[in-house]
C-alpha positions as CSV (number, residue, x, y, z in Angstrom):
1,X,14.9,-24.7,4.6
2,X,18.1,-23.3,5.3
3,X,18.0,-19.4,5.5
4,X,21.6,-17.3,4.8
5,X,21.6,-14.5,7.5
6,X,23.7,-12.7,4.7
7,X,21.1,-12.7,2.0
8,X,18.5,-11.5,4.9
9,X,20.7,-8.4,5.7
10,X,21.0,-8.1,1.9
11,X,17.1,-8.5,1.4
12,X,16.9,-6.0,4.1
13,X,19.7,-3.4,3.0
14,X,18.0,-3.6,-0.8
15,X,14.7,-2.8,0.6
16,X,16.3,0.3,3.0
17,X,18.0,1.8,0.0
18,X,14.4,1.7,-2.4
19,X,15.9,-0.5,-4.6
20,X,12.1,-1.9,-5.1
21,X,10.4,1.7,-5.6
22,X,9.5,3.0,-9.0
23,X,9.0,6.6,-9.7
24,X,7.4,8.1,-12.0
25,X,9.1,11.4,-13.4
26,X,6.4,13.8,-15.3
27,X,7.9,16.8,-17.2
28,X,8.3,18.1,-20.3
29,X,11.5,19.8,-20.0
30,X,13.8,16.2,-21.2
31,X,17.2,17.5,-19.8
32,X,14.9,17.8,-16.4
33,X,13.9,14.5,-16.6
34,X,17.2,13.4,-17.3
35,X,18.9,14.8,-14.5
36,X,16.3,14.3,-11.9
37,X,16.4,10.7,-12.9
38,X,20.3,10.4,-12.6
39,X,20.0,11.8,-9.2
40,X,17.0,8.8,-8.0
41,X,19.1,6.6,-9.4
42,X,21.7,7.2,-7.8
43,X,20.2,6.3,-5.0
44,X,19.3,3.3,-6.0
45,X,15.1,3.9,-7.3
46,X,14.0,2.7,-10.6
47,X,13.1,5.9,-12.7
48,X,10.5,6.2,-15.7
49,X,9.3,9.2,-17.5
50,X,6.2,10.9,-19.0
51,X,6.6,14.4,-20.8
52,X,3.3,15.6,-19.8
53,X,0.4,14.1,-17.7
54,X,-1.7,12.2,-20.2
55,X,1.3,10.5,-20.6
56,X,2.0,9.7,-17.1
57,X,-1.7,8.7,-16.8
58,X,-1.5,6.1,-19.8
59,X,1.7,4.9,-17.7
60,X,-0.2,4.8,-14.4
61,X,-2.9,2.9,-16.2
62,X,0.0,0.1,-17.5
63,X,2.3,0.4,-14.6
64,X,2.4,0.2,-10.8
65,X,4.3,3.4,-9.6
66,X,4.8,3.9,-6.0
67,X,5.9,7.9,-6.9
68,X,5.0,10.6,-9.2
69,X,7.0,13.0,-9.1
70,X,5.4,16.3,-11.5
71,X,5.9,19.3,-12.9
72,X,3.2,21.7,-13.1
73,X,3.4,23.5,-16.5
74,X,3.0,21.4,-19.1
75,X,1.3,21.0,-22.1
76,X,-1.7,18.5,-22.9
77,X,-2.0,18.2,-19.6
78,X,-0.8,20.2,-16.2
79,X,0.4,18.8,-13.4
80,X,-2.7,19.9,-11.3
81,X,-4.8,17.8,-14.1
82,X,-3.3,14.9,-13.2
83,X,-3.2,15.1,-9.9
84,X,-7.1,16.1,-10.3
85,X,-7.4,12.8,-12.7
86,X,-5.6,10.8,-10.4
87,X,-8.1,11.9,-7.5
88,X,-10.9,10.3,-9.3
89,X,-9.4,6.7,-8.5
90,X,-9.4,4.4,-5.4
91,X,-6.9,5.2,-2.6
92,X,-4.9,1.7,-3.6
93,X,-4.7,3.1,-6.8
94,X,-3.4,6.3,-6.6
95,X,0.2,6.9,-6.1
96,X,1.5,9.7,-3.7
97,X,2.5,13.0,-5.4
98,X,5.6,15.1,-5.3
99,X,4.1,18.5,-6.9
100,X,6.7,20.6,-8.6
101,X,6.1,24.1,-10.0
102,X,8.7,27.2,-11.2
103,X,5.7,29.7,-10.5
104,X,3.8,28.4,-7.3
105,X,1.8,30.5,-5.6
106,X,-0.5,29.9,-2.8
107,X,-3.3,29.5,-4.7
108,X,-1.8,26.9,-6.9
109,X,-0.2,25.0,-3.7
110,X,-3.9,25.0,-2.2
111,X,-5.5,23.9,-4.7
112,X,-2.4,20.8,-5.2
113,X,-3.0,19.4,-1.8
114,X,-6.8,20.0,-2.2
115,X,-6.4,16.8,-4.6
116,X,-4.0,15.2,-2.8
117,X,-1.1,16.2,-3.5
118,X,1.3,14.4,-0.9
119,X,4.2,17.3,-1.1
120,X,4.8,20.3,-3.0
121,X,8.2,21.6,-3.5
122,X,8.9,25.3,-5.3
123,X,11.7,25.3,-8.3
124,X,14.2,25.3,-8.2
125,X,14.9,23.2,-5.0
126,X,17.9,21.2,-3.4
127,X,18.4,17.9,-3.5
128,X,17.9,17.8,0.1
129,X,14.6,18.9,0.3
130,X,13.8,16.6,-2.9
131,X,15.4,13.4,-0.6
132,X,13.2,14.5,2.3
133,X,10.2,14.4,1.3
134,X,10.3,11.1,-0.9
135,X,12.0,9.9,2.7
136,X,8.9,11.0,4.6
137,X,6.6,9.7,2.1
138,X,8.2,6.1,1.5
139,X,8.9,5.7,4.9
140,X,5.6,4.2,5.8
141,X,6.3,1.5,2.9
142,X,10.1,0.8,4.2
143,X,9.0,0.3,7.7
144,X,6.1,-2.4,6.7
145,X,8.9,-4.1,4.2
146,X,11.4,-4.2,6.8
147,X,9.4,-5.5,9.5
148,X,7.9,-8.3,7.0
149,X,12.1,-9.1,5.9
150,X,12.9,-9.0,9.9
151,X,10.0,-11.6,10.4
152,X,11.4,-13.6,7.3
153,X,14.6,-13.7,8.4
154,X,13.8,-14.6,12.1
155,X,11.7,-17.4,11.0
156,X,14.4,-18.7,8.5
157,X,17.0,-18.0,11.3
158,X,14.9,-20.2,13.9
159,X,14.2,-23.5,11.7
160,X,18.0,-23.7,11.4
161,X,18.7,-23.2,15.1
């Protein structure tokens, strides 16, 4: 088996960049949804949408997702509902959470990380912060993916040595 150390880097640089990642984007404003799904994107995740949270739950149920991102008020459902729905299942099938509210206040940021919330971020935020977070909370994913391409490659790279 001949191994191309180009499509290794490749391999490697499409995992790094979260070309593999799909987010889930919960909110019923559309032109929020819109934009915030421009902006992943760009930057190279795979971006579906649910305008409130029984939405996003009937797309959980269909759909591996390896991040919701939610907004809190919402109709049918809230994004504390979700995350309280969401709580109910096994850890391997419960995606992390970016919680999103225009009016948080402490109780309301409690009570999101109380079900397991995995970051909470106060509207209207930067991109920055937005980037950070979903940084800090794939990073765990990227390392085990990178290490498991590095180990691919190495083994490719020795057979053909």
């Amino acid at each position: 088996m001949i191994v191309n150390m180009f499509e290794c880097l490749e391999s490697f640089e499409e995992v790094k960049r979260g070309h593999m990642q799909q987010i889930l984007i919960v909110d019923d404003y559309e032109s929020g949804r819109l934009v915030l799904r421009a902006r992943l994107e760009m930057l190279g995740y795979q971006c579906h949408e649910a305008g409130n949270g029984a939405e996003a739950l009937n797309a959980i149920q269909s759909q591996h997702f390896d991040l919701v991102i939610t907004d809190h008020n919402m109709p049918v459902m809230t994004g504390l509902e979700l995350l309280q729905c969401l709580a109910e299942r096994s850890e391997s099938q419960r995606p992390p959470v970016i919680f999103v509210s225009g009016h948080l206040s402490d109780d309301l940021r409690k009570a999101a990380l109380r079900v397991g919330a995995s970051a909470i971020l106060a509207k209207p935020y930067d991109d920055e912060e937005l980037t950070r977070e979903i940084t800090r909370i794939f990073k765990p994913l990227l390392n085990q993916s990178q290490k498991s391409t590095k180990q691919e490659c190495r083994s490719g790279l020795q057979v053909n040595q």
